[in-house]
C-alpha positions in Angstrom: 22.9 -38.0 190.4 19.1 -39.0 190.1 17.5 -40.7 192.9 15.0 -41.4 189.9 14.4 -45.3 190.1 14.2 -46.8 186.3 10.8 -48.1 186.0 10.0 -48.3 181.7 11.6 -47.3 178.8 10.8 -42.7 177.7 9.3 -44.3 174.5 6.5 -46.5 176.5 5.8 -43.3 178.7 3.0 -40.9 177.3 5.7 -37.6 177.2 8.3 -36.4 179.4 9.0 -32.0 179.5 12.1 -30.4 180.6 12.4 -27.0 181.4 15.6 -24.7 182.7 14.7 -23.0 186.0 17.6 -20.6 185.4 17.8 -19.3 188.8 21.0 -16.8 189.3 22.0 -17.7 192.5 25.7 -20.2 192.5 25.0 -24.1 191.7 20.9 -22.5 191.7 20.1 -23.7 187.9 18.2 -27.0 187.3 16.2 -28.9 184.9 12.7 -29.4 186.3 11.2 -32.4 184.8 7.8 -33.5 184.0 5.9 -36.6 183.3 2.9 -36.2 181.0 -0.1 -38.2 180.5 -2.0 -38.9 177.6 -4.6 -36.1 178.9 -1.7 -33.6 178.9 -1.8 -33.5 182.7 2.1 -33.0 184.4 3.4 -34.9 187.3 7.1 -34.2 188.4 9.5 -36.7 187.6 10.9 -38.2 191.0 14.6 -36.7 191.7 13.3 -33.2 189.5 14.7 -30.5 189.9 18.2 -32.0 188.4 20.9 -29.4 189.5 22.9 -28.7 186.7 26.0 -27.3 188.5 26.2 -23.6 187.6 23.8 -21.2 188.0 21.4 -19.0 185.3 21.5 -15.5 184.8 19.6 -12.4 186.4 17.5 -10.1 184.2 17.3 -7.5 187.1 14.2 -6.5 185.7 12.9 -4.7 188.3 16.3 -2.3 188.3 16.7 -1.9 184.8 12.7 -1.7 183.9 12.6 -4.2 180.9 9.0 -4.8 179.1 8.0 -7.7 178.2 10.6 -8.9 176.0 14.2 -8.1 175.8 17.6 -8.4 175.4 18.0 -11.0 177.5 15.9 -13.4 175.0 17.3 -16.5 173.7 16.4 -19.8 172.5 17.5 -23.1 172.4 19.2 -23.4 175.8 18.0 -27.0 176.2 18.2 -29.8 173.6 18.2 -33.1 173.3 20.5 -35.3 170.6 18.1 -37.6 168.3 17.8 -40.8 170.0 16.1 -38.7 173.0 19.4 -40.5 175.0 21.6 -37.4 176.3 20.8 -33.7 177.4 22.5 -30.3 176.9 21.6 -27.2 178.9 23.4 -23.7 179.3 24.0 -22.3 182.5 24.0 -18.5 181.3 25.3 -17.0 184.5 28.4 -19.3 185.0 29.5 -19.8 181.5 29.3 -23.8 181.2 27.1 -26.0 179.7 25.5 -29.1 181.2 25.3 -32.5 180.0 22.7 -35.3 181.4 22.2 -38.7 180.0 18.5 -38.9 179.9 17.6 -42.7 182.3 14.4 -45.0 180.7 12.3 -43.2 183.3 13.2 -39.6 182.4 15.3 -38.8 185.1 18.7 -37.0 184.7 22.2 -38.2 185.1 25.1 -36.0 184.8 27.8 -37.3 183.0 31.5 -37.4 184.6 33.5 -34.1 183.9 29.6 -32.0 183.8 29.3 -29.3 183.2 31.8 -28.0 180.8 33.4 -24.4 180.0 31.3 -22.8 177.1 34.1 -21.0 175.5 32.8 -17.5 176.2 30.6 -15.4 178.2 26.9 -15.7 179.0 25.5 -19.0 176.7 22.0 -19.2 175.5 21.6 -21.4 172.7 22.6 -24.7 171.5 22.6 -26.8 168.7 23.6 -29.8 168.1 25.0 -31.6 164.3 25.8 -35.5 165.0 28.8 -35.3 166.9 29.4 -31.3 166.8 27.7 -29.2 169.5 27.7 -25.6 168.6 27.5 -22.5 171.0 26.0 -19.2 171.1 27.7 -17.2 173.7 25.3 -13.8 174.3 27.6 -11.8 176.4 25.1 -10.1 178.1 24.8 -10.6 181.9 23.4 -7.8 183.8 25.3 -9.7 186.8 28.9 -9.1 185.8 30.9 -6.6 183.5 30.5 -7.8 180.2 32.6 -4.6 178.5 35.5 -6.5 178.4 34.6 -9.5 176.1 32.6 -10.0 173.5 29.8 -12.2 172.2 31.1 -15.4 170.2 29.8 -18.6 168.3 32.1 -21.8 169.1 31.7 -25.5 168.6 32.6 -28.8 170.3 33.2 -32.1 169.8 31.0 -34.6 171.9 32.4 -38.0 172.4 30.4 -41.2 173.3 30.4 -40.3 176.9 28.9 -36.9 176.4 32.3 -35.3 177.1 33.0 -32.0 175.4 36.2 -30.6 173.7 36.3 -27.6 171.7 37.0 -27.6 168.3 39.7 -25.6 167.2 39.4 -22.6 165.3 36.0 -23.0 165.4 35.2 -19.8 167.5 33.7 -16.4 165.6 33.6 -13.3 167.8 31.8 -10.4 167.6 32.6 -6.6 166.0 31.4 -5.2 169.5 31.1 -6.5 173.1 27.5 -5.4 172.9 25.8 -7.1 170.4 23.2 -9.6 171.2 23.0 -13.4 169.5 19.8 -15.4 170.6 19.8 -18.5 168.9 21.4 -21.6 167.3 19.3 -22.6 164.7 20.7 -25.6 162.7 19.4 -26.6 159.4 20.2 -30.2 158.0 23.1 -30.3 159.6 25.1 -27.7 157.5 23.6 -24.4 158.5 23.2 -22.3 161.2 20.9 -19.2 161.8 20.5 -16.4 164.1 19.0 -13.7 164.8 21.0 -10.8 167.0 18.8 -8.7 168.8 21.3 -5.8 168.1 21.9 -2.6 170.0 18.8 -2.0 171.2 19.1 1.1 173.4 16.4 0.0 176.4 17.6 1.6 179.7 18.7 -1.7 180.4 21.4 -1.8 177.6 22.4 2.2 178.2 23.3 1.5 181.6 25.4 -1.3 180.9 26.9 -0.1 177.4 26.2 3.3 177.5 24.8 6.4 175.0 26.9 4.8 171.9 24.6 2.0 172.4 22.4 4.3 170.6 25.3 4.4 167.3 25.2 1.2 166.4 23.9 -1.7 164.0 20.1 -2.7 164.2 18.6 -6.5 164.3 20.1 -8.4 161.5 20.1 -12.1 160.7 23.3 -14.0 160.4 24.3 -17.1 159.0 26.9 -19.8 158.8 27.5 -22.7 157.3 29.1 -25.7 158.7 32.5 -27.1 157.3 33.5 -30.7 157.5 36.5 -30.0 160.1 33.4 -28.3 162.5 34.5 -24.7 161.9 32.1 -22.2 160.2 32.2 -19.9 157.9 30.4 -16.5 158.4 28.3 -14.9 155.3 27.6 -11.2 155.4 24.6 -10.5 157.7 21.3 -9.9 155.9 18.9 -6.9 157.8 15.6 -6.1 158.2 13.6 -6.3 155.0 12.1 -3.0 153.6 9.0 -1.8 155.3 8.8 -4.6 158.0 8.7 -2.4 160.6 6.2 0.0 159.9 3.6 0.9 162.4 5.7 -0.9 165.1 6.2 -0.6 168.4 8.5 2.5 170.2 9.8 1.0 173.0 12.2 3.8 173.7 11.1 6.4 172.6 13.0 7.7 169.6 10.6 8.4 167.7 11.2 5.4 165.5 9.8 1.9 165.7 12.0 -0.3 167.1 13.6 -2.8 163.9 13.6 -6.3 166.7 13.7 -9.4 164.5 14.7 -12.8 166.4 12.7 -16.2 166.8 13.7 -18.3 163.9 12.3 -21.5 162.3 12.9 -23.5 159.4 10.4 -25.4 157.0 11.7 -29.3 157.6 11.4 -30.0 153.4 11.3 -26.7 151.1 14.5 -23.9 151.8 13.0 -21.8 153.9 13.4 -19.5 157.2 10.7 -17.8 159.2 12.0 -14.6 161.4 9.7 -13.3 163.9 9.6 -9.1 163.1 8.6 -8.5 166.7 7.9 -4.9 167.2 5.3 -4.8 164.3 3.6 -8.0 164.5 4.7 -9.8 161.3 6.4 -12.8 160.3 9.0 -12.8 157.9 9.6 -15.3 155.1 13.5 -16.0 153.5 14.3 -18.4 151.0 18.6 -20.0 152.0 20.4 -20.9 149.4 23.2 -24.4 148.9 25.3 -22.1 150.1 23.3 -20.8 153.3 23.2 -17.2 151.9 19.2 -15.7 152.7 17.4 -13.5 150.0 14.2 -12.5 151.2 10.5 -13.3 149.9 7.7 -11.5 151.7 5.9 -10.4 155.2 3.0 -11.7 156.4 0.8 -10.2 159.3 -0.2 -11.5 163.1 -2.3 -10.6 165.0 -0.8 -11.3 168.1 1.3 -8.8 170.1 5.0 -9.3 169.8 5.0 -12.0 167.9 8.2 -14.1 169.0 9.4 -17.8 169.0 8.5 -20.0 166.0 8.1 -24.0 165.8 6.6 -26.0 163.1 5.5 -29.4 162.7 7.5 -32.3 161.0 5.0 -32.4 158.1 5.5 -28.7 157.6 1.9 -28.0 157.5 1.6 -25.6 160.8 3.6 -23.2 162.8 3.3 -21.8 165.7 4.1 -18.3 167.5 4.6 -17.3 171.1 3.0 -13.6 170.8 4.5 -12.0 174.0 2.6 -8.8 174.4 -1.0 -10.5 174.7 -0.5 -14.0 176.3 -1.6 -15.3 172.9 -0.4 -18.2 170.4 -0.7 -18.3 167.1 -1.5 -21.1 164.5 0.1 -20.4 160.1 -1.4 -22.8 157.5 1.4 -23.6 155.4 -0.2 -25.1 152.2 1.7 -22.2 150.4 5.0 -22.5 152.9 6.4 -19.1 151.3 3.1 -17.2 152.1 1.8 -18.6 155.7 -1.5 -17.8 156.6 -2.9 -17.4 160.2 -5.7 -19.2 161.1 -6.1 -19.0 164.8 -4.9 -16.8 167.5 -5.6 -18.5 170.9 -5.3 -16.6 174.3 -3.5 -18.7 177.1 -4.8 -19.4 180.0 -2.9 -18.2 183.6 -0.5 -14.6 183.8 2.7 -14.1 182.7 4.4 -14.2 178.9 4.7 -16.9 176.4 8.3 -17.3 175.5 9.8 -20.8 174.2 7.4 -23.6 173.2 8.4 -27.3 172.0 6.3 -30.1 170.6 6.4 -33.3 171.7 8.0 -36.5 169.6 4.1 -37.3 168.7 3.3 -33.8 167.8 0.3 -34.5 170.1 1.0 -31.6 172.3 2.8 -28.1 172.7 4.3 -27.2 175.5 4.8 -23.3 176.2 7.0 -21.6 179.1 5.9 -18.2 180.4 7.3 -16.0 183.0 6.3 -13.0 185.5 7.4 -9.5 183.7 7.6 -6.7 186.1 5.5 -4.8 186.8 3.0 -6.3 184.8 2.6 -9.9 186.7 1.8 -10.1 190.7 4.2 -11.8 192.7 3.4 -15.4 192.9 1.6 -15.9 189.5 3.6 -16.3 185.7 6.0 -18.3 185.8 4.5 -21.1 184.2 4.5 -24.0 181.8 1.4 -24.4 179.7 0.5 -27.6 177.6 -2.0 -27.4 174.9 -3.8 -30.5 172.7 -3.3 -30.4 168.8 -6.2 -31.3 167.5 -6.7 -32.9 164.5 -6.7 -30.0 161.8 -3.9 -28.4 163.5 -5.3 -25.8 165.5 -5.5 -26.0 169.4 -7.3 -26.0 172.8 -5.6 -25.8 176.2 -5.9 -28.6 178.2 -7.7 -28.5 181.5 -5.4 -28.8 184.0 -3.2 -26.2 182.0 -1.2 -24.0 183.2 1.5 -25.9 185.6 2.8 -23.2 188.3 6.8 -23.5 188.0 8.8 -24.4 191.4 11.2 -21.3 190.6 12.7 -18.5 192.9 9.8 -15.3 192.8 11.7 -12.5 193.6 11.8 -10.7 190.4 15.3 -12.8 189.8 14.7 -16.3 188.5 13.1 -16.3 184.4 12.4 -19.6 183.5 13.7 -19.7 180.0 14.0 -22.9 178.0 11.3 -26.4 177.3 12.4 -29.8 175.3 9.6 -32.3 175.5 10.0 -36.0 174.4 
């Protein structure tokens, strides 16, 4: 439990930030916890880190040579339900998923029974529809033999208490033990979207699936939609549009650029997905229809590098990328929401790689979590959480005392992955 002592309601603080240490060692993984002032400025919340009782998962990356991204991305392991009252948070490397009732002071409470099986192997992402919680189980734990299972969506029920039973018949596995779901993302409560990061065939992948790796399907984006019992219903997976990957990136070497989509985002009022086409540097617009089914509209460029996760404002008038490859954000106009147009690319301050970002309930500030890539990123330095001010047109400027060094275990191991702000 906390040792956090109340002291004023989350809504009178100026912004509390949660991110998931997910260190891989047993009982390692926590929720560090920040206070935030109306500069931007962090302060850890007393009682952070809050152990979540499992541990995360290792990316080995030193052994298996990954680059900056990989297919060990994900997003969405942290949430938080509506009334900014209860937290959820995966614990990747020991298949169970915390829950945390969220005190007036921001400190973390684990609720009785915490933390609960996740109804597969490896969880990553998490999204959560009233009383339905749904899970994306990745599979893909460079720790353990993962040849045996196979990657799965399930959902649970959540009961007043923050207690989790599964829903039956609510689970859909995977074709293949290898492919490579990142993300829950739920759309007014009836949808959910995904993008799997497919058989990509780094060395990483080879060695732990090997050469058919090479055989099989590319990125694609899959979609459900949400029945009233809590199952789902699967609709065929759409791929790549034509020509998004041209010019891209050849990460291994085939000869081929490599066809990575993953990093979605929905517009909060018109019917409409944004896909992150990361090897090339473009984002990808889809139109969803009653039905959840995705028909594609156009491609628009980036000029970061590696453009990947995507979050846009509640008036639907900006979004924002993390581009991995150059330590950059992004910032789309969306006057025209089916043909976004970048109007600032912003270099961060500090080392590492910009993964998952969150705003915060004002939409005051964006908070981005990097990591050290190896060998790119000197011991000591990258593992980070940086907070930037949005100023009034939309655009941004990084706060002074931005970036805030992460407490996390810096031997090539821990990845902090995962940031909710309130």
């Amino acid at each position: 439990m906390s040792n956090a002592a109340p002291k004023e309601p989350v809504s009178d603080l100026e912004g509390v930030v949660y991110v998931v240490s997910n260190d891989p060692v047993d009982n390692g993984n926590a929720i560090l916890g920040y206070r935030r002032d109306h500069r931007g400025n962090l302060t850890p919340l007393p009682g952070s880190p809050f152990h979540t009782g499992g541990k995360g998962y290792a990316t080995k990356e030193k052994e298996f040579g990954l680059p900056h991204f990989g297919p060990f991305d994900l997003d969405q392991n942290i949430i938080v339900n509506s009334e900014h009252t209860r937290l959820f948070a995966t614990n990747g490397g020991s298949d169970t998923i915390a829950v945390f009732d969220i005190q007036p002071d921001g400190g973390l409470v684990s609720i009785k029974g915490s933390p609960f099986p996740s109804g597969g192997k490896n969880p990553v992402s998490l999204a959560l529809a009233g009383d339905k919680l749904y899970v994306v189980n990745k599979n893909e734990d460079p720790e353990r033999d993962m040849t045996k299972t196979k990657p799965n969506y399930t959902g649970f029920r959540v009961d007043k208490n923050g207690k989790l039973t599964p829903i039956p018949n609510s689970t859909i596995e995977l074709s293949t033990a290898s492919r490579s779901p990142t993300q829950a993302l739920l759309v007014r409560d009836k949808f959910i979207f995904d993008g799997d990061f497919g058989r990509f065939p780094l060395a990483s992948r080879v060695a732990m699936w090997g050469e058919d790796i090479k055989k099989d399907t590319p990125s694609m984006i899959r979609s459900f939609k949400i029945n009233p019992n809590g199952t789902l219903t699967q609709h065929a997976p759409t791929p790549a549009p034509p020509g998004a990957f041209e010019g891209g990136l050849d990460v291994d070497n085939d000869g081929e650029p490599d066809p990575l989509m993953f990093g979605l985002q929905a517009h909060p009022k018109e019917p409409l997905i944004y896909v992150s086409m990361v090897s090339s540097a473009r984002l990808a617009v889809f139109k969803y229809d009653n039905d959840g089914k995705l028909t594609f509209v156009r491609l628009v460029p980036n000029k970061g590098e590696l453009i990947c996760w995507i979050k846009i404002n509640s008036a639907g008038t900006r979004a924002y990328t993390t581009n991995n490859g150059d330590n950059t954000v992004s910032v789309y106009d969306l006057a025209n929401p089916a043909n976004p147009v970048e109007i600032q690319t912003l270099k961060l301050k500090g080392d590492g790689h910009p993964y998952q970002m969150d705003l915060d309930s004002t939409e005051a500030f964006l908070h981005i979590v990097k990591h050290r890539t190896f060998p790119e990123t000197p011991i000591g330095k990258g593992s980070e959480l940086n907070v930037l001010k949005i100023k009034s047109d939309g655009t941004l400027e990084e706060v002074s005392s931005s970036p805030e060094t992460l407490p996390v275990r810096d031997d090539l191991l821990a990845r902090p992955q995962g940031v909710v702000a309130l």
